[in-house]
Structure formats: structure tokens, C-alpha cells
C-alpha positions in Angstrom: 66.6 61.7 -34.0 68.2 62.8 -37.4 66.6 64.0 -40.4 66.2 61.1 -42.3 63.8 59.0 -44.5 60.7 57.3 -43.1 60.3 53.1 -43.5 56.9 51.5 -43.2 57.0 48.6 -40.8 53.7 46.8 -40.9 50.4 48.0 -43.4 47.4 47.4 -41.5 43.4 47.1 -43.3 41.8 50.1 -40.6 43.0 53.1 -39.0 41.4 51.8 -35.6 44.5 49.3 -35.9 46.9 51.4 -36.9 46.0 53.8 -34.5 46.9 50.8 -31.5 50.2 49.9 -33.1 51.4 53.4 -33.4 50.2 53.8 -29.6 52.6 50.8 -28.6 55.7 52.6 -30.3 54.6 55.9 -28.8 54.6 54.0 -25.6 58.0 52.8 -26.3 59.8 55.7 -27.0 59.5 55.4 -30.8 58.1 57.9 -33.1 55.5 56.8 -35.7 54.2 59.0 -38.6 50.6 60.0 -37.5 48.0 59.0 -40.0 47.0 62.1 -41.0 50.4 63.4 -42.3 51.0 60.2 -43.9 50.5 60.8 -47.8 48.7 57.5 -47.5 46.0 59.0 -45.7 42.5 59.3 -47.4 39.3 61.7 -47.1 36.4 59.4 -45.3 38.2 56.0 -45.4 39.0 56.1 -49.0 42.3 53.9 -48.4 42.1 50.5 -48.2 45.6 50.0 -46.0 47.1 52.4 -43.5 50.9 51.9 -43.3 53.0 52.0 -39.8 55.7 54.5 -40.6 58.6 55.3 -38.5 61.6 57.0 -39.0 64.3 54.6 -40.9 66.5 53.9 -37.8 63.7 53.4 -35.7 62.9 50.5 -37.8 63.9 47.2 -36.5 63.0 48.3 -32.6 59.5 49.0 -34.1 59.0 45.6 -36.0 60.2 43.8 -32.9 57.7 45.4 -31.0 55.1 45.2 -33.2 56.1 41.6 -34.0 56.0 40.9 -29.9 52.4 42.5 -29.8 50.9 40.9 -32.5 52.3 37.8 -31.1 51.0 38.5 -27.7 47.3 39.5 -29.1 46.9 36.5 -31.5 47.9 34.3 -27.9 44.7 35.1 -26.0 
């Protein structure tokens, strides 16, 4: 993986949500930007959103997995 700039695939409403999307890119081999060193992150829920960041060439792999899993939940 190079050095190179970070793209936000999906923004999500709670971290509990975020935190399962960035466990299915983990799971794929994919590197997500955890929460915490996101400078998106707030003190005790203070954000509203929590965005999906990954780095840029990592990008369209982790929005077609996210898009397949988000698929696959809203199916059941």
C-alpha cells in the first residue's frame, strides 16, 4: 500500500455502524481508517456522521463490498 490520500466511501449516522462496515473491509483485506484517528471523530458522540475512510486506491473494492453488504442486510 503506498503513501497516499484517504477517500471516504460511505458516512454512516453511529459508530456501532461504522464499526461493522469497517469490520467487513478488515475482513477483506482492505484497510479502513479507524474511527478514532479519523479527524471526524468526536468526544462522547459529539458527531453526528462517522465517515468509512479507506485509502484512495482501496476505494472502489471497498464500495463494492460495502455496496454488496448493505444489499445483502436490507434482503433479510
Amino acid at each position: 500500500m503506498s503513501n497516499s490520500a484517504f477517500s471516504t466511501v460511505r458516512t454512516v449516522q453511529t459508530a456501532g455502524e461504522a464499526d461493522l462496515m469497517m469490520s467487513a473491509l478488515r475482513s477483506a483485506g482492505l484497510h479502513p481508517v479507524e474511527l478514532s484517528l479519523s479527524p471526524h471523530f468526536g468526544l462522547a458522540g459529539a458527531e453526528v456522521s462517522f465517515p468509512i475512510q479507506v485509502p484512495s486506491e482501496e476505494y472502489a473494492a471497498a464500495k463494492a463490498i460495502l455496496d454488496s453488504w448493505q444489499t445483502s442486510a436490507g434482503a433479510t
